[in-house]
N, C-alpha and C positions, 0 to 999 in steps of 0.2 A: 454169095455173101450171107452169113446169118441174121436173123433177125436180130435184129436188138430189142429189149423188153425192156419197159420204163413204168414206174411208178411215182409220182409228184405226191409224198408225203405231206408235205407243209409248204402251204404258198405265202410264203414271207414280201412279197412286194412287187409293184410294178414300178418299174424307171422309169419308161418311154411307152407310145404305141408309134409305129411307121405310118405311114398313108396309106401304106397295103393291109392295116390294119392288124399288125404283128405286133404283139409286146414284148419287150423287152422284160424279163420278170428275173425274181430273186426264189428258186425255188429250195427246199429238201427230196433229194431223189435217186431214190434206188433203180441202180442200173442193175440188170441183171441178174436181177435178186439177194444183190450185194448189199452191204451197211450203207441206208442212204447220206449223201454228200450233197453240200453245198454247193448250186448250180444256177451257173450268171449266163442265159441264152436268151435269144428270141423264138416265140413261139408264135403258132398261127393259133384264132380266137378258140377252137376245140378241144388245142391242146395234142391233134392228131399228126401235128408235122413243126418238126421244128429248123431251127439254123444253127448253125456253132457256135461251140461255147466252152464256157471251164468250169469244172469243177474243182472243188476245196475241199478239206477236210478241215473239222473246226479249227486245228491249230495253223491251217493257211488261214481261213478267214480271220483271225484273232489278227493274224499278224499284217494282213493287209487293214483290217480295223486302223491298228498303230499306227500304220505307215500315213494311211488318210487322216487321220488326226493331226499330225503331225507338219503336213502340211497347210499353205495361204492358199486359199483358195478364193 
């Protein structure tokens, strides 16, 4: 399998931490030397291993924005 290569440009926020002490974060991050994309994962606290997740591009995140506003919460 090849590696994958990751960059965390912009760390825009943390949601949650786990008891294993992963957070849950809102990053910018260039996969693979790609245009980095907006990424909703858990991370462990170095940033050296992560869990799954998705990425956006800003006209998904725009459009989940909407969506969440939009609803009662």
């Amino acid at each position: 399998m090849a590696e994958i290569k990751y960059e965390i440009t912009e760390s825009i926020g943390k949601l949650s931490e786990s008891p294993k002490g992963w957070n849950k974060e809102l990053n910018l991050v260039s996969w693979n030397g790609k245009e980095p994309k907006y990424d909703l994962r858990d991370w462990a606290p170095d940033h050296e291993k992560m869990g799954k997740g998705i990425t956006l591009t800003k006209e998904e995140l725009q459009a989940l924005k909407d969506i969440l506003n939009g609803m009662e919460l």
